[in-house]
mmCIF entry with sequence, helices, sheets and N, C-alpha, C, O atoms, coordinates in Angstrom:
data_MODEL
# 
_entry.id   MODEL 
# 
_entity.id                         1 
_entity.type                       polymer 
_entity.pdbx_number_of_molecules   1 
# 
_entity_poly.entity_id                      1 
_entity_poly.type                           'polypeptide(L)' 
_entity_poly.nstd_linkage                   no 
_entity_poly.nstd_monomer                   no 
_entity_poly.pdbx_seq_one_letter_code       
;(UNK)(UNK)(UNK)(UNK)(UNK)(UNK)(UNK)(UNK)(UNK)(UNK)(UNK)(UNK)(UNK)(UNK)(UNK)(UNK)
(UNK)(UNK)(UNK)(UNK)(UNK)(UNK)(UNK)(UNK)(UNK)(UNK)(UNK)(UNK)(UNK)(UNK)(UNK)(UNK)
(UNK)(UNK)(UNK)(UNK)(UNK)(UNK)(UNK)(UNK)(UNK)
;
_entity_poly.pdbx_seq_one_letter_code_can   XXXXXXXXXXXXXXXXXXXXXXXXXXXXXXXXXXXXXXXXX 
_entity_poly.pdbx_strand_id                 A 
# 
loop_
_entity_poly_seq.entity_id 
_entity_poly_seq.num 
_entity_poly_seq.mon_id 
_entity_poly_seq.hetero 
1 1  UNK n 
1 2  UNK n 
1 3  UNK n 
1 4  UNK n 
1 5  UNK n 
1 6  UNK n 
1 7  UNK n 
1 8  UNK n 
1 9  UNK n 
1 10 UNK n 
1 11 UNK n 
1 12 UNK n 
1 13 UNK n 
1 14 UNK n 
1 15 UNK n 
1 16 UNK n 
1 17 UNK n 
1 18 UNK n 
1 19 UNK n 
1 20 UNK n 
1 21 UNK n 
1 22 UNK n 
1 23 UNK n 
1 24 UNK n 
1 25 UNK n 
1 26 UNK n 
1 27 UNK n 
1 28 UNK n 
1 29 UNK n 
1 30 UNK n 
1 31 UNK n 
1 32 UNK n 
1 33 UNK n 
1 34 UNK n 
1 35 UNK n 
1 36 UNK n 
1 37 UNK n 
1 38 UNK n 
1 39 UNK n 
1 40 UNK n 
1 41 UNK n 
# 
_struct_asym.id          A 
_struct_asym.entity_id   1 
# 
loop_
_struct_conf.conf_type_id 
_struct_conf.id 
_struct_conf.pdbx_PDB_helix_id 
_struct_conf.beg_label_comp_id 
_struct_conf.beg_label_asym_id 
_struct_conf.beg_label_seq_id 
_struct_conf.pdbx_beg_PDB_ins_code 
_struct_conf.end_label_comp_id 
_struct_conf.end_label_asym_id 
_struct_conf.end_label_seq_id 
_struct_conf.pdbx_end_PDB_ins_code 
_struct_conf.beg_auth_comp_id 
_struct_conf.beg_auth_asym_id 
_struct_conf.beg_auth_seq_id 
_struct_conf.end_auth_comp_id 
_struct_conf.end_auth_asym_id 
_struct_conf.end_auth_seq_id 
_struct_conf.pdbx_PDB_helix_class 
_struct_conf.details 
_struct_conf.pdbx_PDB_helix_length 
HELX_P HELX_P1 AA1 UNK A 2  ? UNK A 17 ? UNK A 2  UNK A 17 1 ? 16 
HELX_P HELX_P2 AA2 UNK A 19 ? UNK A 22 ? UNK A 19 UNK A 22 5 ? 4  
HELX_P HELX_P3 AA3 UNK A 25 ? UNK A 39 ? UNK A 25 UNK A 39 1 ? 15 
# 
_struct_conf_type.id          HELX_P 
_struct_conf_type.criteria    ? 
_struct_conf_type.reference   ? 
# 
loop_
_atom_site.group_PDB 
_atom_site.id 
_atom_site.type_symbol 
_atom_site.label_atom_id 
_atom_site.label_alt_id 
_atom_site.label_comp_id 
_atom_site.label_asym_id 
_atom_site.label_entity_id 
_atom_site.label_seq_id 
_atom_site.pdbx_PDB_ins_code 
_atom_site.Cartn_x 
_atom_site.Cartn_y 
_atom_site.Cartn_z 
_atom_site.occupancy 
_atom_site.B_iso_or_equiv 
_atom_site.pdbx_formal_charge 
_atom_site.auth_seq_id 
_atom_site.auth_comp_id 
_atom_site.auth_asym_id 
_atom_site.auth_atom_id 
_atom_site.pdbx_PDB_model_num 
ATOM 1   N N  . UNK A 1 1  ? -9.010 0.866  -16.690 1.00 0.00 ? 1  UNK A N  1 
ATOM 2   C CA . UNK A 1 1  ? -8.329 2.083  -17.067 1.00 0.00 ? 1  UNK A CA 1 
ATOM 3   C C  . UNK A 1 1  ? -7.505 2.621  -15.885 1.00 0.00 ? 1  UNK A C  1 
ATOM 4   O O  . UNK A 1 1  ? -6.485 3.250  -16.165 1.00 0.00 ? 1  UNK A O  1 
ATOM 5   N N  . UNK A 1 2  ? -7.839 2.442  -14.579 1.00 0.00 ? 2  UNK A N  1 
ATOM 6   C CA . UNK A 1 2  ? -7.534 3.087  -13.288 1.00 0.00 ? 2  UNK A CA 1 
ATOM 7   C C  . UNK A 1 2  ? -5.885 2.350  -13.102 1.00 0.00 ? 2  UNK A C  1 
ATOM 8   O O  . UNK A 1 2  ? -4.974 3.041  -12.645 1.00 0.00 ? 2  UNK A O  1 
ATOM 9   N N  . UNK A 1 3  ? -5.631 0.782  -13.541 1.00 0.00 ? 3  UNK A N  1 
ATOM 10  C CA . UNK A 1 3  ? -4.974 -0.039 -13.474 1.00 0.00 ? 3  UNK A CA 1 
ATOM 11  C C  . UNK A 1 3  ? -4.049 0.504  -14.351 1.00 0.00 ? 3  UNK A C  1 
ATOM 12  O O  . UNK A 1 3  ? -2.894 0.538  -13.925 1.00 0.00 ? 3  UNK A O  1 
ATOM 13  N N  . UNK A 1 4  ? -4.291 1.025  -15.692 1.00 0.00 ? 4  UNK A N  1 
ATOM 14  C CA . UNK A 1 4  ? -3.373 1.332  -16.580 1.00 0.00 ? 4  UNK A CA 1 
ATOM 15  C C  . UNK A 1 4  ? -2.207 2.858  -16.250 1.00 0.00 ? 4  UNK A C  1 
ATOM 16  O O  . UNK A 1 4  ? -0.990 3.035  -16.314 1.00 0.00 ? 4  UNK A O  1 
ATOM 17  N N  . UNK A 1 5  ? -3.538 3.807  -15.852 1.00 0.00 ? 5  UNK A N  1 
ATOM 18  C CA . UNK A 1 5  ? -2.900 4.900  -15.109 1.00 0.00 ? 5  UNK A CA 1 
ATOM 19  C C  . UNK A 1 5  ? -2.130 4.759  -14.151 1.00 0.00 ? 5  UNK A C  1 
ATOM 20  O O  . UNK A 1 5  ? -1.028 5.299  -14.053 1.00 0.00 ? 5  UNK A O  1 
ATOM 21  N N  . UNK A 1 6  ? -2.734 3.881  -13.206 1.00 0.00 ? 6  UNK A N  1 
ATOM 22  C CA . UNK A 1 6  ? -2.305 3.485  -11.637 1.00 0.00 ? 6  UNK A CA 1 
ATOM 23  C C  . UNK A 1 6  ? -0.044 3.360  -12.185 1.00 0.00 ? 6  UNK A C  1 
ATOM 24  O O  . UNK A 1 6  ? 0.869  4.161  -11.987 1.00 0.00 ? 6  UNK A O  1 
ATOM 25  N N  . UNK A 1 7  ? -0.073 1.972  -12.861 1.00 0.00 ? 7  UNK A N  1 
ATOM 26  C CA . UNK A 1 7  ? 1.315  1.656  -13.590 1.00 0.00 ? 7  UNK A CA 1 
ATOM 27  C C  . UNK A 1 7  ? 1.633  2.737  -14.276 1.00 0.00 ? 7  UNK A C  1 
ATOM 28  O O  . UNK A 1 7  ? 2.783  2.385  -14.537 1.00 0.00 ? 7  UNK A O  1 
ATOM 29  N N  . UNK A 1 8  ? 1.540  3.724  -14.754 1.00 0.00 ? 8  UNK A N  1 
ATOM 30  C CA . UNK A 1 8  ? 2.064  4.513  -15.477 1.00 0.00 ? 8  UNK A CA 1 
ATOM 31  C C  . UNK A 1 8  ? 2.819  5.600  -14.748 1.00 0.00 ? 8  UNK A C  1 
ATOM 32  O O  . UNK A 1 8  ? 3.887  6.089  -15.118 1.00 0.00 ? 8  UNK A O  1 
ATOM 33  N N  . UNK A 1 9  ? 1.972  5.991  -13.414 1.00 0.00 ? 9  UNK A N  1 
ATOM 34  C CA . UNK A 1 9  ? 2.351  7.317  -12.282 1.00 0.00 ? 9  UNK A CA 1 
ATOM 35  C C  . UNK A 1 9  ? 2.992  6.777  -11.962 1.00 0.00 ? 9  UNK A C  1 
ATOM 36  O O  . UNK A 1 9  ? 4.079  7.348  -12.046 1.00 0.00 ? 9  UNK A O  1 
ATOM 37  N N  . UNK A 1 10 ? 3.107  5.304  -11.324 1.00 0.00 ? 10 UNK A N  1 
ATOM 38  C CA . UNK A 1 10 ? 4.111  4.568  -10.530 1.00 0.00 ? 10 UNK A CA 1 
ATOM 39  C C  . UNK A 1 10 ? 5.764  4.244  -11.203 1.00 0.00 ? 10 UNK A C  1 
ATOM 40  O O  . UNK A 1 10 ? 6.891  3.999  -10.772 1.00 0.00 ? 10 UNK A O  1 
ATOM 41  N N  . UNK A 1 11 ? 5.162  4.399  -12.344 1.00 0.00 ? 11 UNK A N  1 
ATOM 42  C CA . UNK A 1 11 ? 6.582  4.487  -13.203 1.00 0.00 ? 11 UNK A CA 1 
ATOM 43  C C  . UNK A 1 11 ? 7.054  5.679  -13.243 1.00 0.00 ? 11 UNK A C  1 
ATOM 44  O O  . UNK A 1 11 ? 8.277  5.815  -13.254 1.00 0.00 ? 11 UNK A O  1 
ATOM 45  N N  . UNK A 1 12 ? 6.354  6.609  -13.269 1.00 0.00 ? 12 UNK A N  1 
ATOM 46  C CA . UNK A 1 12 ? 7.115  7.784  -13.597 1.00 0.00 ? 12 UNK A CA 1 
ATOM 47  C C  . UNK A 1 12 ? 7.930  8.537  -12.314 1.00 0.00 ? 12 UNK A C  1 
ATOM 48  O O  . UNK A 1 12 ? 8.981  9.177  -12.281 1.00 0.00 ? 12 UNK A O  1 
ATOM 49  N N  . UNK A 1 13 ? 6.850  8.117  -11.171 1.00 0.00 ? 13 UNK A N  1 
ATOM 50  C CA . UNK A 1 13 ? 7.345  8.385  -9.736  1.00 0.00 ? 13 UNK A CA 1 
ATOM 51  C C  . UNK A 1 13 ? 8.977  7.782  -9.203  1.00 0.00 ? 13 UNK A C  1 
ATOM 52  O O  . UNK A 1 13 ? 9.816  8.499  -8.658  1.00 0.00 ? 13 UNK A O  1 
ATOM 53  N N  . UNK A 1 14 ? 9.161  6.227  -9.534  1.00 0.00 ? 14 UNK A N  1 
ATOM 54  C CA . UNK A 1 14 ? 10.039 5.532  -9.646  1.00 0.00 ? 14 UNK A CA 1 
ATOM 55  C C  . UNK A 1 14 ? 11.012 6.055  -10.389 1.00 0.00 ? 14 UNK A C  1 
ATOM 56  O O  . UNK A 1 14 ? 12.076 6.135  -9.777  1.00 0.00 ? 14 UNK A O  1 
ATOM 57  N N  . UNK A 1 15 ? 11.036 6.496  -11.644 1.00 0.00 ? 15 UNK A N  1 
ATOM 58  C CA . UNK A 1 15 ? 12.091 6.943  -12.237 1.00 0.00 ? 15 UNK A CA 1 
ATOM 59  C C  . UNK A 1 15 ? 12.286 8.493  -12.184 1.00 0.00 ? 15 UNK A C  1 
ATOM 60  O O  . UNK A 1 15 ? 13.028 9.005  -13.023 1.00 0.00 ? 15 UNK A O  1 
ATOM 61  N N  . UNK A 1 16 ? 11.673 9.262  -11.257 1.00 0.00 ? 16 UNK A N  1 
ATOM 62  C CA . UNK A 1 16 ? 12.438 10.369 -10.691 1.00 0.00 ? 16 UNK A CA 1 
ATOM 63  C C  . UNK A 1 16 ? 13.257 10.344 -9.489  1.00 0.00 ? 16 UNK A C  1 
ATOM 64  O O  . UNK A 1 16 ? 14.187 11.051 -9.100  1.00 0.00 ? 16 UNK A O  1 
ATOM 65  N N  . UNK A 1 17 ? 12.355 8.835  -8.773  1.00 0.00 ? 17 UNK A N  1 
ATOM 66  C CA . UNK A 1 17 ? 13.777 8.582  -7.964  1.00 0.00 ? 17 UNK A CA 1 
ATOM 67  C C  . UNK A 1 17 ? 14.856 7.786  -8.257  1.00 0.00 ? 17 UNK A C  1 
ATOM 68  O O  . UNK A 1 17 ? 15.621 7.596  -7.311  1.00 0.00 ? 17 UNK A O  1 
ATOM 69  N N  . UNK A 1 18 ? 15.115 7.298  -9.241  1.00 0.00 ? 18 UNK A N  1 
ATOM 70  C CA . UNK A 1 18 ? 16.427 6.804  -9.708  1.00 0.00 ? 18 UNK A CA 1 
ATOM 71  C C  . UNK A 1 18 ? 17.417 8.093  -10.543 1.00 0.00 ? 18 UNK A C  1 
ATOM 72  O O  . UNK A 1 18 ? 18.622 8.323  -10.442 1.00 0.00 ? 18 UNK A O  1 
ATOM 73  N N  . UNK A 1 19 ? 16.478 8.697  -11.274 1.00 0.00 ? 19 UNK A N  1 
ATOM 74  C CA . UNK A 1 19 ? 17.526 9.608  -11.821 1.00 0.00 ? 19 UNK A CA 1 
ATOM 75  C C  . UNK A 1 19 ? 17.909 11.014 -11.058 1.00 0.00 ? 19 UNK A C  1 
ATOM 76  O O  . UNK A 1 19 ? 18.245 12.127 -11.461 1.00 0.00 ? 19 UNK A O  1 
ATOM 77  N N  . UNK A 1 20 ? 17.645 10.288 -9.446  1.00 0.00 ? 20 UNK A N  1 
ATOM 78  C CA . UNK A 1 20 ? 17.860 12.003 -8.710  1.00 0.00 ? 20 UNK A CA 1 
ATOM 79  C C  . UNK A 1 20 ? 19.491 12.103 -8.379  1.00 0.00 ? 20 UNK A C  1 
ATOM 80  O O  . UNK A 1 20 ? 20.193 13.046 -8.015  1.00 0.00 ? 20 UNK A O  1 
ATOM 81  N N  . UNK A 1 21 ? 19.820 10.492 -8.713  1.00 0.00 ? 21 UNK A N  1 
ATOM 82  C CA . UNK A 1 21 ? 21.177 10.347 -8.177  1.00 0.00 ? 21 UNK A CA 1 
ATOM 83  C C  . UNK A 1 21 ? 21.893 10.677 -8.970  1.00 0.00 ? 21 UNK A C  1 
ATOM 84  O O  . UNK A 1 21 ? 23.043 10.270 -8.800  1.00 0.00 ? 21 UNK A O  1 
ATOM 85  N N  . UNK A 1 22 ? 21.647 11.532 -10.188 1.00 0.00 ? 22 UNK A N  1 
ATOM 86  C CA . UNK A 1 22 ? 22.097 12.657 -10.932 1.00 0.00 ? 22 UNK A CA 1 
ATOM 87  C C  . UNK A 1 22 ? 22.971 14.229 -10.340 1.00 0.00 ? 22 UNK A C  1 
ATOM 88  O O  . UNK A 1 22 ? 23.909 14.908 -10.756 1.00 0.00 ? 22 UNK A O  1 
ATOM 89  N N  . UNK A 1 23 ? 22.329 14.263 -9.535  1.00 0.00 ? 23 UNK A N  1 
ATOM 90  C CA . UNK A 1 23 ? 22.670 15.256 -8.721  1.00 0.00 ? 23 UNK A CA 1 
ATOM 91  C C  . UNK A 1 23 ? 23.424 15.268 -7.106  1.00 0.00 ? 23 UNK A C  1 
ATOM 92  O O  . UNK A 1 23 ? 23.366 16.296 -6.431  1.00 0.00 ? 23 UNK A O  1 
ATOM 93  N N  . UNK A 1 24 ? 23.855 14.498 -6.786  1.00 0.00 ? 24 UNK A N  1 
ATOM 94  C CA . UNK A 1 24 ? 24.643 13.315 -5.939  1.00 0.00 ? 24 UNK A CA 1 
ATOM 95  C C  . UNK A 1 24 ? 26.277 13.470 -6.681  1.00 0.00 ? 24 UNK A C  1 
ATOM 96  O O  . UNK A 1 24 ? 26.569 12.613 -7.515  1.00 0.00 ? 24 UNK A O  1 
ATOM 97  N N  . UNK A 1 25 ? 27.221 14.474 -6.387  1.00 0.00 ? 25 UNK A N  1 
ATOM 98  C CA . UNK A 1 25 ? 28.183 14.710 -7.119  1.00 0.00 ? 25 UNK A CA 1 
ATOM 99  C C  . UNK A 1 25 ? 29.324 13.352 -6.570  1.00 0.00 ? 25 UNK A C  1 
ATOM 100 O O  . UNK A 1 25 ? 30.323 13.052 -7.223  1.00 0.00 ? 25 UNK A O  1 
ATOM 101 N N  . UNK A 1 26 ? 29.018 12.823 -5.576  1.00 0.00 ? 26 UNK A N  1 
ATOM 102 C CA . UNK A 1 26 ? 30.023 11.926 -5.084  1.00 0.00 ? 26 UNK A CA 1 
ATOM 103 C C  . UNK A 1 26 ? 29.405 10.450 -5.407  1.00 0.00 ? 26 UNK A C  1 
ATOM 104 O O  . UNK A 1 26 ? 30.011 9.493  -5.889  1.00 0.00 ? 26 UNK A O  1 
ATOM 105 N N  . UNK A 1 27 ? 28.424 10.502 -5.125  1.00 0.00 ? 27 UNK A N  1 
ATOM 106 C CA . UNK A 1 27 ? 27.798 8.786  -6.058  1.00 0.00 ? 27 UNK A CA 1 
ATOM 107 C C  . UNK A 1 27 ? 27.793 9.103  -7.678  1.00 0.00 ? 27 UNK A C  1 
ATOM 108 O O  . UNK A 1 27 ? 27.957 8.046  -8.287  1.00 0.00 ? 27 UNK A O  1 
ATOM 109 N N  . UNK A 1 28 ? 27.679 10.039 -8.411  1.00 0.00 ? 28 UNK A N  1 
ATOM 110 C CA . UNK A 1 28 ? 27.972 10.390 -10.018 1.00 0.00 ? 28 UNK A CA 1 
ATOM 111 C C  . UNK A 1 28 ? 29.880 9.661  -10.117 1.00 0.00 ? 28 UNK A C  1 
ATOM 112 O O  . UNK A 1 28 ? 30.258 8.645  -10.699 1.00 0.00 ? 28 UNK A O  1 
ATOM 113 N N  . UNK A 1 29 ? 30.237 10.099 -9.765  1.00 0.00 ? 29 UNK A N  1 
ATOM 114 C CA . UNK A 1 29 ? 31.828 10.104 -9.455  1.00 0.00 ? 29 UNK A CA 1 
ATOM 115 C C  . UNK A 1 29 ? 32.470 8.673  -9.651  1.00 0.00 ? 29 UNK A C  1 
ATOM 116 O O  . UNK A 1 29 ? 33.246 8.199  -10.480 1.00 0.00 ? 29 UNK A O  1 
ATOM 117 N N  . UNK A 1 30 ? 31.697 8.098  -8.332  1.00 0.00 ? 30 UNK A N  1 
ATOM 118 C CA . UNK A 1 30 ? 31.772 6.375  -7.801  1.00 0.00 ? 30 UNK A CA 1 
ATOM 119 C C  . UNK A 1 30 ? 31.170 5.626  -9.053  1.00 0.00 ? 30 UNK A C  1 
ATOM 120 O O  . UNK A 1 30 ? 31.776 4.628  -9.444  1.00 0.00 ? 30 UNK A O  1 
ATOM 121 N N  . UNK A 1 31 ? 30.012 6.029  -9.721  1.00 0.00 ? 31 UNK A N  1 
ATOM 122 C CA . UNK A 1 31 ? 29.435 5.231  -10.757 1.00 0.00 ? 31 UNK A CA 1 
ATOM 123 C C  . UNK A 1 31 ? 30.234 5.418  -12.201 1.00 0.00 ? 31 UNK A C  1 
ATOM 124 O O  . UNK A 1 31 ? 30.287 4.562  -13.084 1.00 0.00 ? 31 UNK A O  1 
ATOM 125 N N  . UNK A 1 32 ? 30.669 6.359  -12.226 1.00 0.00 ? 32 UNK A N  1 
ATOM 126 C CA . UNK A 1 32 ? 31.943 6.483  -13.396 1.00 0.00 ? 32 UNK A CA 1 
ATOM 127 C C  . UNK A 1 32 ? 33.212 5.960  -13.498 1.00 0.00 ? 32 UNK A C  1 
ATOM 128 O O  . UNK A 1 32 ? 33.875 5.941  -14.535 1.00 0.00 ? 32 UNK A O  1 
ATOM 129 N N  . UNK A 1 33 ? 33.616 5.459  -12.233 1.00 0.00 ? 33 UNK A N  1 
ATOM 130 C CA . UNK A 1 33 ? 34.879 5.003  -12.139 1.00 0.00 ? 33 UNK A CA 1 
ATOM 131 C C  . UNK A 1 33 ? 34.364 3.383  -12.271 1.00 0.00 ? 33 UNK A C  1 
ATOM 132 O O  . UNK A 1 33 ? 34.843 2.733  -13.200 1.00 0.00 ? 33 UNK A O  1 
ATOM 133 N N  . UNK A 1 34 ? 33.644 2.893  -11.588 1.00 0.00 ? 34 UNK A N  1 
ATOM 134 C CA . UNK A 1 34 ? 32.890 1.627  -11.825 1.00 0.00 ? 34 UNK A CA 1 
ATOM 135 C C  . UNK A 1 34 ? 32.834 1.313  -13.088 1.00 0.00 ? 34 UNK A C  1 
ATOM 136 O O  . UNK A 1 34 ? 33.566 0.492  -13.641 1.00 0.00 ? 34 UNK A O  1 
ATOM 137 N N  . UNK A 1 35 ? 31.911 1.992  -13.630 1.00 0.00 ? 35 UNK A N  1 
ATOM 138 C CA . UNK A 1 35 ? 31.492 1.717  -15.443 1.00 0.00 ? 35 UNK A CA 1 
ATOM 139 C C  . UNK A 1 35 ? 32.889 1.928  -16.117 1.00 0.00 ? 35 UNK A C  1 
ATOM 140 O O  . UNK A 1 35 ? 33.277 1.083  -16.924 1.00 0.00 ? 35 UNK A O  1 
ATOM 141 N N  . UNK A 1 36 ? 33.732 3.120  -15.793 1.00 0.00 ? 36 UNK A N  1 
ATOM 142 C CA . UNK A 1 36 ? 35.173 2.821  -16.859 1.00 0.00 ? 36 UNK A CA 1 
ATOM 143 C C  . UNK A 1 36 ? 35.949 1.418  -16.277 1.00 0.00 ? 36 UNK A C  1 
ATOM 144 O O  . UNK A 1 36 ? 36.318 0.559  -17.078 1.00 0.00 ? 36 UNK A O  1 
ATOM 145 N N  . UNK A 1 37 ? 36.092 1.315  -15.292 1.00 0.00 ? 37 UNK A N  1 
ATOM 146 C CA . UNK A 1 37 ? 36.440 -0.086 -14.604 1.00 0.00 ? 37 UNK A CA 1 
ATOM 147 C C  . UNK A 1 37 ? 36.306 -1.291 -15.197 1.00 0.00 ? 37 UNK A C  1 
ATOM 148 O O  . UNK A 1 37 ? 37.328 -1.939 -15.423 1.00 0.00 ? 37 UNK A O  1 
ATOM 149 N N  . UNK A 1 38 ? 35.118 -1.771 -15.529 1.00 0.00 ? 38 UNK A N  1 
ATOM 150 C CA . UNK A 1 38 ? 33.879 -2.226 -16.490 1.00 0.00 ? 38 UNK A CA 1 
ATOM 151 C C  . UNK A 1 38 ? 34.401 -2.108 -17.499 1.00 0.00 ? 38 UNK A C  1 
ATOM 152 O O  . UNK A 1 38 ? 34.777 -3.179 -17.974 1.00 0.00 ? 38 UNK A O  1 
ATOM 153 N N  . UNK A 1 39 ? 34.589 -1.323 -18.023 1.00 0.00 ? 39 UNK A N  1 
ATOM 154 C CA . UNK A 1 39 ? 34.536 -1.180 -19.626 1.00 0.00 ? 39 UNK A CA 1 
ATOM 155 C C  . UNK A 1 39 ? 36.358 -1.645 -20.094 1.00 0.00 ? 39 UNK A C  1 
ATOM 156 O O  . UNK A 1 39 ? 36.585 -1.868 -21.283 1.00 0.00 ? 39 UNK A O  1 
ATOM 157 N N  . UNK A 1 40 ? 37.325 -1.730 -19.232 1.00 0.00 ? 40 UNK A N  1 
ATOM 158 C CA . UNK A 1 40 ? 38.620 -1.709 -19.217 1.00 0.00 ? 40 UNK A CA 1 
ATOM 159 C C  . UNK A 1 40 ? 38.446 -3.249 -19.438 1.00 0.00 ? 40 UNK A C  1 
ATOM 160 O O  . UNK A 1 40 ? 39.226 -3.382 -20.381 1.00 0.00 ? 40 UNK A O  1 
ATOM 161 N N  . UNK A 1 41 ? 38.070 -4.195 -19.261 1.00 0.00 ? 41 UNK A N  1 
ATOM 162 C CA . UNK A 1 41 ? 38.212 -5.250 -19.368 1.00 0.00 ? 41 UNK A CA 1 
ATOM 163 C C  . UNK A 1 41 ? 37.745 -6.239 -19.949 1.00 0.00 ? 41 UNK A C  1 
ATOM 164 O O  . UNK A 1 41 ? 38.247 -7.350 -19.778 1.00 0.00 ? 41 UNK A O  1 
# 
């Protein structure tokens, strides 16, 4: 059970640090021009 919890916090921990770069107005910016970039072709 400790194993199951253990993966679960670790996920959730992990994905507050990926979506902090939400708030990062100049990497938001860079990743939009990328993805329309991307998507143009």
């Amino acid at each position: 059970m400790g194993f199951f919890w253990g993966g679960a916090f670790t996920h959730y921990y992990l994905d507050s640090k990926i979506w902090r770069v939400r708030r990062d107005a100049k990497l938001s910016q860079n990743l939009r021009t990328a993805s329309d970039a991307a998507g143009a072709n």
